[in-house]
Structures are given as structure tokens and as C-alpha cells.
N, C-alpha and C positions, 0 to 999 in steps of 0.2 A: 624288793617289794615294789609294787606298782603304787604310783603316784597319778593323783588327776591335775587339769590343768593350772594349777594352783602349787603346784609341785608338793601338797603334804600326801603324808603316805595313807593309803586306805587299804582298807579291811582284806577287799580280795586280791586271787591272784587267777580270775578269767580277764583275759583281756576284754573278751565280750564285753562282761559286767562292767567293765573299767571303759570303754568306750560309750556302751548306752549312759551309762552313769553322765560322762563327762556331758554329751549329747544333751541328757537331761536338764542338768545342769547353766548349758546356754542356752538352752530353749528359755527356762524358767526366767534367768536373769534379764536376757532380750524381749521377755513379754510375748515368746511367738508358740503358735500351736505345739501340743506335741509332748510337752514338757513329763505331763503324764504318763502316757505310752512309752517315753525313752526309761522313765524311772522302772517302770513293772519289765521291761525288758532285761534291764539289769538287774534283776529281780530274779528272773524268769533264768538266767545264766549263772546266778551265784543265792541260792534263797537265804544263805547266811550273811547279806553284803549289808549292813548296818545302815549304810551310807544308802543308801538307794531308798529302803523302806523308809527314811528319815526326808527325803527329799520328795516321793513320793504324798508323806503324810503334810509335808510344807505347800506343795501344791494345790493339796483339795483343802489346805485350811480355811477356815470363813473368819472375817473378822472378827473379833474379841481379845481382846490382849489384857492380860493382867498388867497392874500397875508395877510388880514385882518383877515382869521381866528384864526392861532395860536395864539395871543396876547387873543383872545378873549375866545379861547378853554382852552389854560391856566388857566385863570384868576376863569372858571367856575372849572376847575378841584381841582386848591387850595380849593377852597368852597367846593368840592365836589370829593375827591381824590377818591371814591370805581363806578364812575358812569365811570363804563368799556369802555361802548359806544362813549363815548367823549372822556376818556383818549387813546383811542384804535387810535385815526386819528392821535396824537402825536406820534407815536411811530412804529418800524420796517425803514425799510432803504425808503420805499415809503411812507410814511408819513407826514404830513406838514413840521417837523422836517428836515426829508430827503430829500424831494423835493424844502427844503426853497431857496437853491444854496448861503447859505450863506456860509462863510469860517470857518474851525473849527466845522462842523454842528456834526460829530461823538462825540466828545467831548458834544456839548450838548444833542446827545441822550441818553448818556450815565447820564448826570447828572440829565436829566428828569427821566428816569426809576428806576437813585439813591433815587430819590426823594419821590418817590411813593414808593417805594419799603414797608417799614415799614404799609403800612394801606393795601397789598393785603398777607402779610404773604407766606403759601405755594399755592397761588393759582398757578392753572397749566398755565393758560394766561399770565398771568404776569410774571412771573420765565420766561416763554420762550423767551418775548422778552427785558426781564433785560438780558437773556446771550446772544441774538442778540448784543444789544447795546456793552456788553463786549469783544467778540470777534471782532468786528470792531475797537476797538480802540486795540485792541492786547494782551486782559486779558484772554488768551486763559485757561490758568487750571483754574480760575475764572467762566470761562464761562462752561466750562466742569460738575464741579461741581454743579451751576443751570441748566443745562436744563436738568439733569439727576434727580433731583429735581421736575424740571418739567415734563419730561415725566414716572414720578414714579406716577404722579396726572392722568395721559392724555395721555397712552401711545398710542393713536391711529390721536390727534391734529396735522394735517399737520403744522403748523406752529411749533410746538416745533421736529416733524422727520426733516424737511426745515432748523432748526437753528443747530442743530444738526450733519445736512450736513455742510454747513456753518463751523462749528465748526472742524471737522474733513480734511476741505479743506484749513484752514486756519492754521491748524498743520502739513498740507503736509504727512495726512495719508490716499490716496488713496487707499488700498487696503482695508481698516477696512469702509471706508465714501462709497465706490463703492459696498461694499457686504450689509453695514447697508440698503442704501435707495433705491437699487435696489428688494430688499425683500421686505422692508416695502410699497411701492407702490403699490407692486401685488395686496392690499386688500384695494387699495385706491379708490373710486367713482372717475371714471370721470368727474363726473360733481361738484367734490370739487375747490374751488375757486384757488386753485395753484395747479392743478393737472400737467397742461403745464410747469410749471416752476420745481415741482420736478422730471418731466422729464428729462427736460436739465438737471438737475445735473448728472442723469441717463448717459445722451449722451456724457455727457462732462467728466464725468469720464474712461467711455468706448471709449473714444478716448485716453487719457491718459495712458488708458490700453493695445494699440494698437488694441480693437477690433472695425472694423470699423465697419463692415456689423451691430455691434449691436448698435453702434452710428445712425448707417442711419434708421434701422428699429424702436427702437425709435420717432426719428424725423418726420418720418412717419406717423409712428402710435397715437404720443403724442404733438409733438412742433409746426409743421408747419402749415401755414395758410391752412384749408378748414379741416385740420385732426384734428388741436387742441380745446378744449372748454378752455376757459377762459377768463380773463381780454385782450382785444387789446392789452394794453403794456406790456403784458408778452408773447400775443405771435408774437409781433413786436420783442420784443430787446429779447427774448432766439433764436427763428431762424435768426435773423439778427446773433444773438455773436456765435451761432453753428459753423453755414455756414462760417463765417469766422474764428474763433481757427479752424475750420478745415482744409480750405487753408492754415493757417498758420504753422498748423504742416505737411505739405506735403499732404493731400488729395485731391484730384480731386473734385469738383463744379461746378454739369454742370450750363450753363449760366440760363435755366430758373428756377432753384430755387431762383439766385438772383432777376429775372426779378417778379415772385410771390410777394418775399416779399416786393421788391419796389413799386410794386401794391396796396399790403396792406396797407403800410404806405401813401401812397397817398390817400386811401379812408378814414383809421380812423384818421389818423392826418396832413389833411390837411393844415391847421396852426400852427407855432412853436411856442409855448409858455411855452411845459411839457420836457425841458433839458435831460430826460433819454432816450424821447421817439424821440427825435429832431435828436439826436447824430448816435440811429439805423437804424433810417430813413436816416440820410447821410450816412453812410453804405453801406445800401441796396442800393439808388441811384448811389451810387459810384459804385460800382459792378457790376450794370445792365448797368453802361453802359447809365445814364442818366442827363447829365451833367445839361439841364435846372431847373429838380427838384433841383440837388444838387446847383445850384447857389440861384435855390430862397428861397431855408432852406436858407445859408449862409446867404441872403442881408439880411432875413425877420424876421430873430434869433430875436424873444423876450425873456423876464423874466429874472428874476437876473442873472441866469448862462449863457447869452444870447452870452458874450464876449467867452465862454466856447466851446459852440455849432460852433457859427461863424469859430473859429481858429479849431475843429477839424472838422467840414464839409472842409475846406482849406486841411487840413491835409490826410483824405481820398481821396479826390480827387484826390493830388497827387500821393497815393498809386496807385490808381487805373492806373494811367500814367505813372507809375514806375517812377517818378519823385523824386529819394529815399533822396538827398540831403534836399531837399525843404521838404519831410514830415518827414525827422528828427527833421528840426528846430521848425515846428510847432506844433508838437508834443511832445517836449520837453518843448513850452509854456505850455503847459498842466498838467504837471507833478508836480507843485506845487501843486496843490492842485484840481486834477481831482474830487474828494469827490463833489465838487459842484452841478457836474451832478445829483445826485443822485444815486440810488443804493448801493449795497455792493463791499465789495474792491474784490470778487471772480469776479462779474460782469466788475468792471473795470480794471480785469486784462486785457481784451481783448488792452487796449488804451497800457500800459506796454510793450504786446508783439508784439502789430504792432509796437512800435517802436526799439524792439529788431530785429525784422525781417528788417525794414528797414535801421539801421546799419549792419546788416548780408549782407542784400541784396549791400553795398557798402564795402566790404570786411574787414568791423570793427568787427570782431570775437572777440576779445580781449574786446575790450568795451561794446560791446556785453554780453558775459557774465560776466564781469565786475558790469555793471548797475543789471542782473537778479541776481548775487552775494549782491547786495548790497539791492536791494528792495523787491527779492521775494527768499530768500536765502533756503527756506522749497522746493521749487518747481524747484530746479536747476533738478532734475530729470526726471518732469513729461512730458519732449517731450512735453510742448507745442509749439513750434517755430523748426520746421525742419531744423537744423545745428546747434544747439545749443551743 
């Protein structure tokens, strides 16, 4: 019986099918174009191959996950720790895992990828996002040393250049993290599954760097709605967090970029229920300047992190009304344990420094950098928050 590279046994016996499959497969895990196509090929050479239409149907899936899955995905992974494809939804900062909005959720990504770790050896998948889960909880020269690991397997897997970034932003070495992934992109397909989002790192470092016109061209060209390809929620919350780290560190936003992305988020996430994407979308509403949207995310806030969503749509709002007393305090609810929302802690710096800005903004300089002393002590330099 043929086996894929995972060594369990699968359904068919073309090799064809067994080759696109496998094909598919790394395409999907590495993040790079293709991933589709390699599936329907395998398809196309076995119409009975289970595995193929199952990997095919994981690829055009769109976000929304039941709350019932994890327990269930789990339970098949123990059984079945090397089946990539299922272990793969557990894992990375947008993952059941991630998106659970439960408390301590970093902690158990970390214990999940401990977990597994021993039945995927040097695989390049797996290394990259065991040092994902590591540097989020702050195992940074841990993390260092796997994804280098991993991209010694895979040096061209968006997802292991992505953690990598990650890794370098979380060590507060902008100038080594801005030159690595601004190179490595140039030979990246557009139409890779986070092409949008190793953008933003692109943009967000060259803010950092003070180059702005190369932040904007970027954004242009990679991040923002009509220009960017990829997943809605990435390219909802990277041009939502742009557009705003970039007001925040003194740049200029004209009004209809906000009014764009409030657009966008009105057409793909109509309903609140995905916490990462809930938070950008109040953002974007706040910004543009549309108070009805931003009341009925607030009333309409579902899913665990819903309490999360509700106080920081409150919170922007008030920014947006310079209201800075009132989105100190609500924003400071948030700061226990922002992790809920989802995403990585590079992402939720943005909540950090709207509230450093809105202590700036009421002449609290001193606690001000005080608070960015004590929670982002790597990044006291990077000019995110203009007065800092």
C-alpha cells in the first residue's frame, strides 16, 4: 500500500494521485501557491482517493470553526499524531487553539506542539510551528534554534520565513527581521496563502524604520483591500493594524483608507463571532467615522472572547472621540490577558500601544513609558507611538 510522506497509509494505489497528493500537501503546510491544483490533480488520477478531496476541501475552507472541533481533533491526533492535516487546524496563533479565546491559550499551544513534537522529528512543518508556539510564550533562543532547523528543511515555506519574522520581532531586532523578510518575499507567489500578511511585516517594519513611502507602497501593492490576495482576515486585521500603528506613530491617514477597510469588514464579517476579526473590524468602524457599525459589533459581540471584543470596540470608539480618559480605563480591562482575541503578541501589540498613546495623549509620559518599559522592554526604540 502506498504511504504519503508521513509514512500512514492512504487510500490509493496511482502513484500519480499519491505524488500530487503528497505535493498538495506541502504546498498547503509551507503556505505556498498551488496547494489547490496539486489536490484536484490527485483527484484527477484517482476520483476515489478520499484523501485528496479532504485536503482539497481544507484548502478553500473559510474561517469558522465550531467550538466542538478541538476536543474532537485532538482526540483523532493522539490516535494519529503524524496525520499533518488534522494536526495542522490545532496549531499556529489562528488555529482552534488560537482562536479558542480561552485564557492561557499560548501556554497550551505550546504544550500541544510539545506534545507532538517527538513522532514529527526534523520535519520542516512541524519545527516551524513548535518555534511559533515558543516564541509566543517568550522561549525566544528556543525558538531561534528550531525554526533555523526548520528552515534548513524548507528554506523557501512561508510559514517557517513568517515565524522567523515573528522571532526576530519578538527579540526587538528590526534591522536583521526588516532585511531577512523583505528579501525573502521578492520570490514569494502572490497568490501564497500569507503573501498579505508577510507584507505587513514588510510595512510594519519599514515604519519602524522611518521609511514611510516604502510602508505606503507596500500596503498598496500587498496589504490593502482590492490590491491584496489572500484570506479576509488577514487582509481585514493587517490593514486595519497598518493604518492604525501608523497614525500612531505620527503618520498621516487619509480618511478613505479607513472608510475602505470598514467596507470590507462590513461585507466579509458581517456577524461577530471570529474575536480577531471582530476587534479590526471595530477599528476600521471607529476610524471611518461609523458609529452604528461600531455599536452593533459592541451590542452583537458573540463567542468566548465576546466580553473581549464588546470592551475594546468601547475602547476604540473612544479613541476615535478623543475621549482618552474613558479608553484608558477600557483598555487597560483588556490587558490581562488580550491573548483571547487571538493572534500573536506582534499583532496585539497594536491594543499595548493605543493605550500608550492614549496615556501620552493626556500628558502621562512617564507611565507611558513606564507601562512600554515594563511590557514591551525590546521595543522601547522601535518609534511605535510618536512621543514615546
Amino acid at each position: 500500500m502506498l504511504t504519503d510522506r508521513y509514512d500512514n497509509s492512504i487510500s490509493t494505489e496511482a502513484a500519480a494521485a499519491r505524488d500530487a497528493y503528497i505535493d498538495g500537501v506541502d504546498r498547503f503546510l509551507g503556505a505556498n501557491a498551488g496547494a489547490d491544483g496539486a489536490f484536484e490533480a490527485a483527484i484527477a488520477a484517482d476520483p476515489g482517493f478520499a484523501l485528496a478531496h479532504m485536503g482539497l476541501a481544507r484548502t478553500r475552507q473559510v474561517q469558522g470553526r465550531g467550538a466542538e472541533a478541538y476536543p474532537a481533533i485532538r482526540k483523532h491526533v493522539d490516535a494519529h499524531p503524524r496525520d499533518a492535516m488534522a494536526a495542522q487546524t490545532c496549531t499556529s496563533v489562528f488555529g482552534l487553539i488560537g482562536f479558542s479565546g480561552q485564557p492561557g491559550r499560548e501556554a497550551e499551544q505550546l504544550a500541544y506542539t510539545a506534545a507532538l513534537l517527538p513522532h514529527y522529528g526534523d520535519d520542516w512543518w512541524f519545527l516551524s510551528m513548535h518555534a511559533f508556539a515558543q516564541a509566543e510564550v517568550g522561549q525566544t533562543a528556543r525558538a531561534v534554534e528550531t525554526i533555523e532547523r526548520s528552515l534548513a528543511g524548507n528554506p523557501r515555506s512561508a510559514h517557517g520565513a513568517h515565524v522567523k519574522s515573528h522571532i526576530h520581532y519578538e527579540a526587538g531586532e528590526t534591522e536583521a527581521g526588516f532585511g531577512y523578510i523583505r528579501d525573502w518575499v521578492r520570490d514569494y507567489d502572490r497568490d501564497g496563502m500569507i503573501h498579505c500578511h508577510v507584507s505587513w511585516h514588510v510595512a510594519l517594519w519599514a515604519l519602524e524604520q522611518g521609511d514611510v513611502d516604502l510602508m505606503w507602497a507596500t500596503v498598496d501593492d500587498a496589504v490593502r483591500p482590492g490590491s491584496a490576495w489572500g484570506p479576509p482576515l488577514n487582509v481585514l486585521s493587517d490593514t486595519a493594524s497598518i493604518l492604525f500603528r501608523a497614525g500612531l506613530a505620527g503618520v498621516d491617514v487619509a480618511p478613505e483608507r479607513w472608510q475602505a477597510v470598514s467596507d470590507y469588514a462590513s461585507e466579509f464579517f458581517p456577524k461577530p463571532g471570529i474575536a480577531f476579526a471582530d476587534v479590526h473590524a471595530a477599528i476600521a468602524h471607529a476610524m471611518a467615522g461609523r458609529p452604528e457599525a461600531l455599536e452593533r459589533l459592541r451590542v452583537e459581540a458573540a463567542g468566548p472572547a465576546a466580553d473581549l471584543v464588546a470592551g475594546l470596540a468601547e475602547a476604540f470608539g473612544a479613541i476615535a472621540g478623543q475621549r482618552w480618559a474613558e479608553a484608558v480605563g477600557l483598555l487597560t480591562k483588556a490587558m490581562a490577558d488580550h491573548a483571547r482575541i487571538g493572534g500573536s503578541k506582534a499583532q496585539r501589540d497594536l491594543i499595548e500601544y493605543a493605550l500608550l498613546n492614549a496615556l501620552l495623549q493626556q500628558g502621562q509620559g512617564d507611565q507611558a513609558a513606564l507601562l512600554l518599559a515594563m511590557r514591551r522592554p525590546l521595543k522601547v526604540d522601535a518609534r511605535a507611538v510618536a512621543g514615546i
